[in-house]
N, C-alpha and C positions, 0 to 999 in steps of 0.2 A: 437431207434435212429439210424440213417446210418450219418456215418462218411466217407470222403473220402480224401485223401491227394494226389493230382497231383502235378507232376513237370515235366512231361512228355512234347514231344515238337512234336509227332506225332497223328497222326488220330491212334484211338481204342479206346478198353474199359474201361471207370472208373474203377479202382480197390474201389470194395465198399461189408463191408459186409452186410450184414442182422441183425438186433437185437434180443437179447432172453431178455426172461423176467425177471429181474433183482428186487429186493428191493428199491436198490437207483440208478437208475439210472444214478444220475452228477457225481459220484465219478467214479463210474467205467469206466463208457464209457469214459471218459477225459486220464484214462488207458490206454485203449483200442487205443485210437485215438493217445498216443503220444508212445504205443508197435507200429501200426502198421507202425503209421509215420516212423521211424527210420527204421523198415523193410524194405519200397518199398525206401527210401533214400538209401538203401545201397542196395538193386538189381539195382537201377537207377545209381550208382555209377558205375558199371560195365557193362553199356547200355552206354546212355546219359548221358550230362550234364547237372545238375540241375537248374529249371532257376526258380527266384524268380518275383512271384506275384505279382501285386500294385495295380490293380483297377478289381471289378469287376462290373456287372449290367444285371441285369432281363429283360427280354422282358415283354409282356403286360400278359401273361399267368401264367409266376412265373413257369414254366415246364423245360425251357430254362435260359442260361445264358452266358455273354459276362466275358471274363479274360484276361489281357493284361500285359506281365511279362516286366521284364527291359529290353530286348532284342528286344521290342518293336513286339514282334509276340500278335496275335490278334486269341484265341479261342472260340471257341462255345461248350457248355454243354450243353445236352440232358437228364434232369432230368429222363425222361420218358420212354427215350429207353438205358437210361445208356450207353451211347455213347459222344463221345468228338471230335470234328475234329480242325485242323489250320487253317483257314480263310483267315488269312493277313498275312504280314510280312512290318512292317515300317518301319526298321529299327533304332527308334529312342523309348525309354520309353514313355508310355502315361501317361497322368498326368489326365483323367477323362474319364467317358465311359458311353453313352448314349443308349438305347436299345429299345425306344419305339415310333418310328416316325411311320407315316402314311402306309408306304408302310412297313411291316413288317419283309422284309427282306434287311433293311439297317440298320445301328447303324453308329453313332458321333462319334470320337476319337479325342480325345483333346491332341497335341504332346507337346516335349518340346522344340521343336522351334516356340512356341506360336500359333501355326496354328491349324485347327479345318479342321479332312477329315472325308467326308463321302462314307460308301463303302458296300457293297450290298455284305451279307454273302455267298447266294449260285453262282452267280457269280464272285465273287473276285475283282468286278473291282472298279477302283476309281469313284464316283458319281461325288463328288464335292470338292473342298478345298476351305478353307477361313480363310482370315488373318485381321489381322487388330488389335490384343492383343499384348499389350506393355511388358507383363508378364506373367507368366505360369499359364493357365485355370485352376481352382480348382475344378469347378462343372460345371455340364453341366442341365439345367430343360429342359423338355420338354413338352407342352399345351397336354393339355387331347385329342387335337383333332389330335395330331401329325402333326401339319402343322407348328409352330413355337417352336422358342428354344430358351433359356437364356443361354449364358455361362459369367461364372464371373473370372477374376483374380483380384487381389490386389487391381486394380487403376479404373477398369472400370468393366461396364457391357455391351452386347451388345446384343440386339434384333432379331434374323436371324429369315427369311422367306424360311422354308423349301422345298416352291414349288419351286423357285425361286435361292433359297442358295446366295439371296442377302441383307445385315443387313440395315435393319430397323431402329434402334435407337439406340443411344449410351448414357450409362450414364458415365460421368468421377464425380471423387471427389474428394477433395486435398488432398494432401499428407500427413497432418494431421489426416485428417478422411479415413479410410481405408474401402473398401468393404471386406464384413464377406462371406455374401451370399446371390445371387437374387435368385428369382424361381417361378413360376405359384402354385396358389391355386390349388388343385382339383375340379373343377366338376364345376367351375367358371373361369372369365375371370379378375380376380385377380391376380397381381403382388406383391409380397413380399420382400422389400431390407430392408437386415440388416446392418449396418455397425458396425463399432468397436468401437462408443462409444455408442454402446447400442442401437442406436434410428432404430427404425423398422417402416418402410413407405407402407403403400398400396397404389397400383396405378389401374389405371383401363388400361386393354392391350390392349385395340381400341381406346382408344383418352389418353392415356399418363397421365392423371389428377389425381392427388395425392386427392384421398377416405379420409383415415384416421393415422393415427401417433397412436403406443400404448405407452402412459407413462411410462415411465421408472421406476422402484419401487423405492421407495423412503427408506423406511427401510432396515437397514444394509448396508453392503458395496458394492459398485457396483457389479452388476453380471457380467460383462465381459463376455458376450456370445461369445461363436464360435461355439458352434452346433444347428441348430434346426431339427424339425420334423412337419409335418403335418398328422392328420388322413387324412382317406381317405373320407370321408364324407369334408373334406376342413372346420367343424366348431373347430380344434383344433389345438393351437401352441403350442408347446414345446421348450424352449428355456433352454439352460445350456451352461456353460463357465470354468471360472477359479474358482469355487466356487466345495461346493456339493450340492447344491441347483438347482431344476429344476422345472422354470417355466412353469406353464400352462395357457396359455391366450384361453379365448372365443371369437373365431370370429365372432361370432354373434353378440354381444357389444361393443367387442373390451374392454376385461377390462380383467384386470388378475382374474383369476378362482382360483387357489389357488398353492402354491410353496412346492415343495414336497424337506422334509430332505433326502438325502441317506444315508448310514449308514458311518459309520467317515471313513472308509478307502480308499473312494472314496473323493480327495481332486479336480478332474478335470474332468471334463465332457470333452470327445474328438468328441464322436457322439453319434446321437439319433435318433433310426427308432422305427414306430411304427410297431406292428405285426396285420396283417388283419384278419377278421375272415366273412365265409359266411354269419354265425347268428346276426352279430351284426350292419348288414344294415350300414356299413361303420364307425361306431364311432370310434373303435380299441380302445378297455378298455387295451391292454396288451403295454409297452411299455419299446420297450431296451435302456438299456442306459450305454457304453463303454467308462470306466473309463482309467484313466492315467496304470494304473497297467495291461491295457489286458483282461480284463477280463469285459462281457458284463451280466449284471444283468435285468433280464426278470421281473417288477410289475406290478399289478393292478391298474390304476390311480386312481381306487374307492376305495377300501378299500388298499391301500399303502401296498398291501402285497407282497412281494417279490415269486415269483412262483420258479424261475427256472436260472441256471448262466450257461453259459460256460465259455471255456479258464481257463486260467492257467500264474501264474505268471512264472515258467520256458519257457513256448511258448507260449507269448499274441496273441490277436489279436489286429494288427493294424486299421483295416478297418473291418464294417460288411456290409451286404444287406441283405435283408430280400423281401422274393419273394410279389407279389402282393397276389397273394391267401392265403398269411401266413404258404405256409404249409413247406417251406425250409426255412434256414438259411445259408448263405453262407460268412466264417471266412477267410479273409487271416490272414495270421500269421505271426510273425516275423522271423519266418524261409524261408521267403517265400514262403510259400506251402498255398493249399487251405483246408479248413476242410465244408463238408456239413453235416449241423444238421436235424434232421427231427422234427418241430414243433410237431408233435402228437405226437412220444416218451417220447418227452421231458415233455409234458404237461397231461401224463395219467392219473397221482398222481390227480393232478384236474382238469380234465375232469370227476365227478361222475353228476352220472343222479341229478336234481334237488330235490325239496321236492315238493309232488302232491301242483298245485295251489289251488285245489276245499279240503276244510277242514268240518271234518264232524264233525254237530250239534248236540249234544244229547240230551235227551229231562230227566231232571233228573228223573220226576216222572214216565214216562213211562218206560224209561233205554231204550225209540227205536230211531235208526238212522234215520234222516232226510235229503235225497241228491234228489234235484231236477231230474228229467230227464236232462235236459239240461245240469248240472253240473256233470252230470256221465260220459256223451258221451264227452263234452268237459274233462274231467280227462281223462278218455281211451284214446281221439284222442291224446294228448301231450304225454302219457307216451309212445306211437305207434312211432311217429313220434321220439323222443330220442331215445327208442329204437332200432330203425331201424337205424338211424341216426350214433349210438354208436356202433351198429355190423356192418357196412358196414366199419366203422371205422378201427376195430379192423381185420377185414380180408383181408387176402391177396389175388391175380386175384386166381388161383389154388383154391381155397374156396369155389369160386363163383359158384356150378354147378346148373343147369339149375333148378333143383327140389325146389333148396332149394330159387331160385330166385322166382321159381312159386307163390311159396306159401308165399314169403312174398308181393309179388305183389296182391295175392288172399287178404291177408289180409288186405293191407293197401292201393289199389288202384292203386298207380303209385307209380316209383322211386323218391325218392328226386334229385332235382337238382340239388344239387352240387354233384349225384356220378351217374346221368344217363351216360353221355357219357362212361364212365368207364362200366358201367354194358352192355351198350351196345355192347362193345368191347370184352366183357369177350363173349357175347349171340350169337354174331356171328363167335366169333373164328377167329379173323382177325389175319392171316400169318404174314403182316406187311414185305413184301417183297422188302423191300426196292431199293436191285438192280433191280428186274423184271419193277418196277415202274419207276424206273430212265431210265432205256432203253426204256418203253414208251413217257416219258417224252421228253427224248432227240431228239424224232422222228417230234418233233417242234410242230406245230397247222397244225388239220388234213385239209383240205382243204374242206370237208362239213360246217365246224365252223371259216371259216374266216370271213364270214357275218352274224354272230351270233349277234353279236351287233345293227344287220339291223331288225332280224327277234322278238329277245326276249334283246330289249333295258331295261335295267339295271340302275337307278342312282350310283349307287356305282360302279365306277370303281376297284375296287377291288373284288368285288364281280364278276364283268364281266370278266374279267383274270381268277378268280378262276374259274369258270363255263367252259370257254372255254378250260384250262388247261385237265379239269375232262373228260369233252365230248373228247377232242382229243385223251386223253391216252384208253378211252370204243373204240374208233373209230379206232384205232392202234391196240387193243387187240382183236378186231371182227369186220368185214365190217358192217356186219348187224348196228352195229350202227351208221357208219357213214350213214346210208338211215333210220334211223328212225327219224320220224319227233315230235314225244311227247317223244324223252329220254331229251329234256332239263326241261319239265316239270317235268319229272320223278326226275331229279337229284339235282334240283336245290334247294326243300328243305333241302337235306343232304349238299351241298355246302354252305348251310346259315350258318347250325348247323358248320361245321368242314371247315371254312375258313381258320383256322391258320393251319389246317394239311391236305395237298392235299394229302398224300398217307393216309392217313383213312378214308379221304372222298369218293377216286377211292374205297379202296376197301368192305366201306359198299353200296356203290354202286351195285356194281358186285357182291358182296354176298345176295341182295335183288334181284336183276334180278337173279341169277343163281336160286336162292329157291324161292321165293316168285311170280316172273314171270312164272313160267315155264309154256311153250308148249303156250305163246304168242308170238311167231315169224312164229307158222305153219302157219299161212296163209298169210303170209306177201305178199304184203302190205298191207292187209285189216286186221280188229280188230282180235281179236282172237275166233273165232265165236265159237269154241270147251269149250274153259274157259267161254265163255257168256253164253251160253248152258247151263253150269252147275250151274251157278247159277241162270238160269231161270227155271230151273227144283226144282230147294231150293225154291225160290218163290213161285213156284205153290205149292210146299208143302203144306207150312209154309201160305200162304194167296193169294185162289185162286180167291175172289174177288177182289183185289188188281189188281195180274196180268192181270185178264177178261178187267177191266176198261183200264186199259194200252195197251192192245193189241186195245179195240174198239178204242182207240184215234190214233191208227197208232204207238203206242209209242214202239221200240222194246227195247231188254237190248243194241243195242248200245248208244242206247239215256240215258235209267238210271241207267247203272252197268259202263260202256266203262269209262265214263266222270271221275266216282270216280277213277276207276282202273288207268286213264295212268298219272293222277297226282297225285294217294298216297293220295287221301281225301286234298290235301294242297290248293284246292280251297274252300273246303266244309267247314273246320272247321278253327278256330281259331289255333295260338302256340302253345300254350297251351292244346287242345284238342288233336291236332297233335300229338305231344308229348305222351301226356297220350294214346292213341291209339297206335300209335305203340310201347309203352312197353308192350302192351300186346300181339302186333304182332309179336314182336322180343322175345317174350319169351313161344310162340305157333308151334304148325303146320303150316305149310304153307299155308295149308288151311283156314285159321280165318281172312285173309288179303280179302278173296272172301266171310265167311259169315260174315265180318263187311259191305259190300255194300250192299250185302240183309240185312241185319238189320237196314240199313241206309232208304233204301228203305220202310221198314217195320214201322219202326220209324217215319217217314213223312208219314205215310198213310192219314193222315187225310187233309193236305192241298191237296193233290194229288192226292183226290177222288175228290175234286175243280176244278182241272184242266182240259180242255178238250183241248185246243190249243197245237201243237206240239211244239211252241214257248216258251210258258210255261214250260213245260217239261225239253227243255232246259236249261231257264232259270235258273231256280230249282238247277238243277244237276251243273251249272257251277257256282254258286254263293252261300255265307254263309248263315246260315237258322238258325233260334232259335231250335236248337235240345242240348237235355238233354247228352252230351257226356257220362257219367255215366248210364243212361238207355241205348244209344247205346251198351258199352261193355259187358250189363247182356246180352241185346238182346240177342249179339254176341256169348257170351258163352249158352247161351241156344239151339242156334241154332246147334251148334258144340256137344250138347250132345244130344238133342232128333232128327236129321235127321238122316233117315234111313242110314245104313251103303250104300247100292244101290245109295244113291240120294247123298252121303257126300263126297263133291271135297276131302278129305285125300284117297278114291279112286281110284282116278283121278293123282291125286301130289303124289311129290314124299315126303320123309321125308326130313329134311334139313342135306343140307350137306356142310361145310366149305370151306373157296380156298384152296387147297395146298398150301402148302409154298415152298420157293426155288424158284416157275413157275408159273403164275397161268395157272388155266385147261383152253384147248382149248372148246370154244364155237363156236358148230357148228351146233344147233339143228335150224336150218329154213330152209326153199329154196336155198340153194346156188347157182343155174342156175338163180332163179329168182332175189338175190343180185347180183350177176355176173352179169347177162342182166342189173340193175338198176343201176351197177355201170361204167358198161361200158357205159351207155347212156348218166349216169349224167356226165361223163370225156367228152363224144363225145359233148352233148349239151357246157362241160365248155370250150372247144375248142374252138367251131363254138360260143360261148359267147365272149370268150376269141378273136379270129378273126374278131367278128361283131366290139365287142370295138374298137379292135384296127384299123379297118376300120373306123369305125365312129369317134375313134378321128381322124385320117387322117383328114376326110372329114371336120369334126369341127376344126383340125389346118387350112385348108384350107377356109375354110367358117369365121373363125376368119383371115386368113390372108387376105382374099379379101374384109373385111370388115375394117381390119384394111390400108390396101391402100385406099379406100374407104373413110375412116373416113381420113388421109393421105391427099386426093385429097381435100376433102369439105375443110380441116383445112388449107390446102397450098390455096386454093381458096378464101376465109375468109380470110387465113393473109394477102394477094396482096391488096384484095378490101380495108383489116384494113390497110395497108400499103399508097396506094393512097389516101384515104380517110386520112391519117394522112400526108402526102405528098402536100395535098392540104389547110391544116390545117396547114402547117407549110410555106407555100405560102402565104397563108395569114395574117399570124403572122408573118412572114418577111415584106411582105408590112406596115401594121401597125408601126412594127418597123422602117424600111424607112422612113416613112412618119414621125415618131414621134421623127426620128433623126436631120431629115429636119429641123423640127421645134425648136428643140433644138439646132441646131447650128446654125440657125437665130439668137438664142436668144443668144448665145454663141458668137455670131460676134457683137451682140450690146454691149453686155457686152462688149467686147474687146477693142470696139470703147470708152465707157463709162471711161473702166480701163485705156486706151491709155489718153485720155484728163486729166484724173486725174491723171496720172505718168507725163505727163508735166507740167500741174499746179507746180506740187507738186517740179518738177526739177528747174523752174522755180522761184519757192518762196525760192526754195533750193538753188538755183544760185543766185541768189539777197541777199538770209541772209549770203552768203557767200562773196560776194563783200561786205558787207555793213561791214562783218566781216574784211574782211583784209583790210577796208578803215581805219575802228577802227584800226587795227593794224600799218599800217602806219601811220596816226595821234600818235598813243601810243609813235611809236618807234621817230618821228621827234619829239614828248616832248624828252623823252629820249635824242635826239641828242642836243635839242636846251640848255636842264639841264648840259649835256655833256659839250657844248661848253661855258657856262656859269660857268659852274665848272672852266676850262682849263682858259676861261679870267680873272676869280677871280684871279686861280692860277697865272697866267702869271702877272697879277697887284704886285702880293705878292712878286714876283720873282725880276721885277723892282723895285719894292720900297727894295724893300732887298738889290740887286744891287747897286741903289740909294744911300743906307744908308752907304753900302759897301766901293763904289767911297766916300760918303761923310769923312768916318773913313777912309781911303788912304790919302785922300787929308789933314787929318788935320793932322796925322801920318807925312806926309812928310813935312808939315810948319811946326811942333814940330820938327822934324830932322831938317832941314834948319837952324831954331832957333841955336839950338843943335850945329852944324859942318857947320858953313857957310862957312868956307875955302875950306870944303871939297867937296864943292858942285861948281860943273865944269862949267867951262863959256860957 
């Protein structure tokens, strides 16, 4: 197992040891990891400052990985080259970290001022930023295709378009229901939101429409998830929460699969990754799961057997990731330090070879074995293939020498997959020059390959960068390739295979031209008539009625050796043959790459005694043919041991020889007067090109600008005519109008006449009911007066006769006195 603990804040080397072979491996090494921890903590103590960890994440390889400490600095780990640099500096903590978008050297960082940037590792620079999160981003998905991303906080989730880095959709939830976590299926266009009360929704991520809902289990007490997992095959969920119970649901159904007990000390599931494996076609049988205590426990979802634990309750791990290839494991810890585990260490105990599938019959009366043929061959091929499997395993590059590669290639055909690229690497002894490459690199795109895209159009734009990348930095390292016209066929199958790494691609490149080409630039610019020779001399050896028929047809070897040669058979054969051929080319003389096209040739002899049109012949050689790849490489090697030592290009070739490291060697074996004359010609021609253009655009700004006054005159001429033409049109709808005002205030004067007779009528009957009123009124009021005066005469009667009554009672008053005092009454 390799362990590593960073706290480092500059560009160097992982501090990482190597593992010996131990009994128990978990006890010690967990030793081992927290002697040395405390070791580089206190040489760090007396350097730097130690800065603590939070998030880390894999790119699409699992070679590589992204770490982002609380100081908000952003590194890159180089599983591979045991190297680490500083990338970024945000200045703020990241809160999640994304590593596996389209363009493969950009990553996500999710910050805590809720914003999401995007930033391109080996340039440094800002892509993109995007806001729009009311909370701190917890996770970040990313679609298999790297073209879209999920990032989730608390309250929402949102949908971003990473060609665009403009969001797409937005889920909110109430404040109630809290989001857990969204995230894309594997290998599907499947959406997954869990929230916090359990319920888990699939949606479909092109049209938004909620697929399926999985029941919540009913038995016991809720699970309370907050972690889940997905295999990599996209048919498995794992869900676990505040329990120790971890569910495993079938995406295929959508029905829970079955709920695995952990053992009592694990009372909280925090997180859950699955562990991948090459041999199990995506299922991931192995599955972590980091409990409250630190400590992540590695079982078998099939038989619940616990394999393997790391951590430790004095330094847990907070967070884990686990690489896509399953071969690393990567722990931050609560120290904030990083620990790297090595899957195969870890898993040696069981990883033993299986039991033979083929079981032998006995026969009791005879006492003889009975094993088909078929069941023998198929038993050898599987214990072959493990064991091959299991020593490539167990060894280290240094191991790997050519011999002992030969001969497991003699025996079992071709390398396994999952460790060619590796053995390749071991077979040509790649330097891995990393500065010489960079100074290639930095020298830009060569100017032969800025029309590359014109000449050898490409779907996959990343594939087209890489290829022009490769050819620029050959074309910086030696003119000669900037004037050859089949190095992009040449190169372009090794730029399929090693996209993700352009310095292994340059240099199995250049380690195939330097050995495998040789003394093909002597005649440049023409084939290499010297190398064609020789193996038209193998030919004639090997099968001189073959060559007879080919020569009567006008056919030379540049027609049926040249074709194979300047694209590496990658027209002839399939991938996979591809493949299988040159492990055996990379693990030969250099000579075997010239008798695999006589053999090829050899091999097709029989459509090719058919042919007589030179058309044909072409055809042939530039297109895929039903040939036996496996008969091909016997040919190959037969031919490599019975040609005469005289007739055998190892002759001719040289032995293989490796790049220096430090520098690569200068390549200089062609024409150099006649690259020199080709290169000064193609500048002279890209000049007087470069002058034509820029002449003829001239002439075409000019021929567009007199077209554009042109076009100017017509449209000024047009809008006048559209102008008068609307000019007369509105002359005419003025008349109209006129005319139909005319007439309406005709009718506007009758009316007025109509309304005038009627306002007098009306004044009229209005003046009359008003006289007739204050006629009324006067008659009313002359009652009134005459009631008045009639009142007054009553009164004034009453007044007299009162007076009357008055004088009456006076007058008898004073003949009562008279009576009374007549004396005293005066004469």
């Amino acid at each position: 197992m390799q362990t590593t603990d960073i706290g480092a804040k500059e560009e160097g080397k992982i501090w990482q040891r190597k593992p010996a072979p131990i009994p128990r491996p978990g006890i010690l090494i967990l030793m081992m990891v927290l002697i040395f921890s405390r070791i580089y903590l206190i040489i760090l103590h007396y350097h730097v400052k130690t800065a603590r960890f939070l998030h880390v994440a894999f790119d699409v390889t699992g070679e590589s990985f992204l770490a982002g400490d609380h100081h908000g600095n952003i590194y890159v780990f180089d599983l591979s080259r045991n190297r680490f640099k500083l990338v970024q500096k945000t200045g703020q903590a990241c809160t999640a970290l994304a590593f596996g978008l389209r363009r493969t050297t950009e990553y996500l960082v999710a910050l805590a001022d809720y914003s999401i940037k995007c930033f391109d590792k080996d340039t440094k620079q800002l892509v993109s930023w995007m806001r729009g999160h009311d909370g701190a981003v917890s996770s970040i998905s990313v679609h298999g295709s790297g073209r879209y991303a999920i990032t989730t906080s608390a309250d929402t989730a949102q949908l971003w378009d990473l060609e665009t880095f403009q969001r797409k959709r937005k889920l909110s939830v109430q404040r109630a229901v809290g989001i857990q976590k969204v995230f894309f299926l594997p290998l599907s266009n499947t959406i997954l939101s869990c929230f916090s009360d359990d319920s888990i929704f699939a949606w479909d991520s092109d049209t938004l429409q909620c697929k399926h809902q999985l029941p919540v289990p009913e038995e016991g007490s809720r699970p309370r998830y907050r972690a889940f997992a997905v295999s990599r095959d996209g048919r498995l969920l794992a869900a676990g929460g505040r329990s120790s119970v971890v569910h495993l649901w079938c995406l295929d159904n959508w029905q829970l699969l079955k709920a695995v007990q952990m053992p009592p000390k694990v009372r909280t599931v925090r997180q859950l990754e699955f562990v991948s494996d090459s041999f199990d076609r995506g299922s991931s049988q192995i599955l972590g799961v980091l409990s409250q205590d630190g400590i992540v426990q590695f079982i078998n979802i099939q038989t619940l057997k616990l394999l393997f634990e790391v951590g430790s309750p004095h330094n847990g791990i907070t967070s884990v990731a686990i690489g896509p290839n399953g071969r690393h494991v990567v722990g931050v810890m609560e120290s904030g330090g990083l620990n790297v585990y090595s899957v195969q260490a870890l898993t040696q105990h069981v990883n033993k070879p299986p039991a033979p599938l083929v079981k032998v019959v006995t026969e009791s009366d005879r006492t003889a074995k009975v094993r088909s043929a078929a069941g023998r061959a198929f038993h050898q091929q599987m214990i072959k293939h493990h064991s091959l499997t299991c020593m490539l395993q167990n060894e280290l590059p240094d191991e790997l020498n050519k011999k002992r590669l030969q001969k497991l290639l003699k025996t079992f055909g071709e390398y396994p997959a999952k460790y060619r690229m590796f053995i390749w690497r071991s077979l040509l002894q790649l330097p891995e020059n990393f500065s010489a490459f960079s100074s290639l690199t930095d020298k830009g795109r060569h100017a032969a390959f800025v029309t590359l895209h014109q000449r050898y159009p490409i779907k996959s734009q990343r594939l087209q960068r890489g290829l022009q990348r490769v050819l620029s930095a050959l074309a910086h390292w030696s003119a000669i390739f900037g004037e050859t016209d089949y190095l992009p066929l040449l190169a372009f199958p090794f730029v399929k295979l090693f996209h993700n790494n352009p310095l292994i691609c340059f240099e199995v490149v250049a380690t195939v031209i330097v050995n495998w080409c040789q003394h093909w630039f002597e005649y440049f610019p023409n084939p290499p008539l010297n190398v064609l020779s020789v193996a038209e001399n193998v030919l004639a050896h090997h099968d001189k009625e073959l060559l007879q028929h080919l020569v009567n047809c006008g056919v030379t070897s540049q027609v049926y050796a040249w074709p194979l040669l300047e694209t590496l058979f990658s027209e002839a054969l399939t991938r996979d043959e591809w493949l299988k051929l040159f492990d055996n080319v990379f693990s030969n003389h250099p000579s075997f790459l010239l008798m695999a096209v006589v053999a090829y040739v050899t091999c097709s002899r029989a459509p090719l005694l058919l042919c007589t049109q030179r058309e044909d012949f072409e055809y042939f050689f530039h297109h895929r043919n039903n040939l036996d790849i496996d008969a091909l490489i016997k040919e190959t090697y037969r031919f490599m041991e019975s040609t005469p030592a005289e007739l055998h290009p190892r002759s001719t070739l040289d032995d293989f020889e490796p790049l220096t490291k430090g520098l690569y060697p200068v390549f200089n074996k062609y024409p150099t007067f006649i690259v020199e004359y080709y290169s000064q010609e193609r500048d002279r021609i890209r000049r007087e090109e470069a002058e034509y253009l820029r002449e003829r655009q001239q002439v075409q700004e000019l021929q567009a600008e007199a077209v554009r006054r042109q076009a100017e005159d017509e449209a000024w001429h047009v809008q006048q005519e559209l102008l008068r033409e609307a000019e007369e049109q509105r002359r005419r709808t003025l008349q109209e109008e006129e005319a139909r005002l005319t007439q309406q205030r005709v009718r506007l004067t009758a009316m007025k006449r109509e309304l005038k007779a009627k306002e007098l009528q009306l004044m009229d009957a209005t003046r009359r009911r008003f006289l007739q009123h204050q006629q009324e009124q006067k008659r009313a009021e002359l009652r009134r007066l005459d009631d008045e005066i009639r009142r007054k005469v009553r009164e004034t009667a009453a007044a007299v006769q009162e007076l009357e009554v008055r004088q009456m009672e006076l007058e008898a008053q004073r003949r009562l006195f008279e009576q009374v005092h007549p004396c005293e009454i005066p004469q």
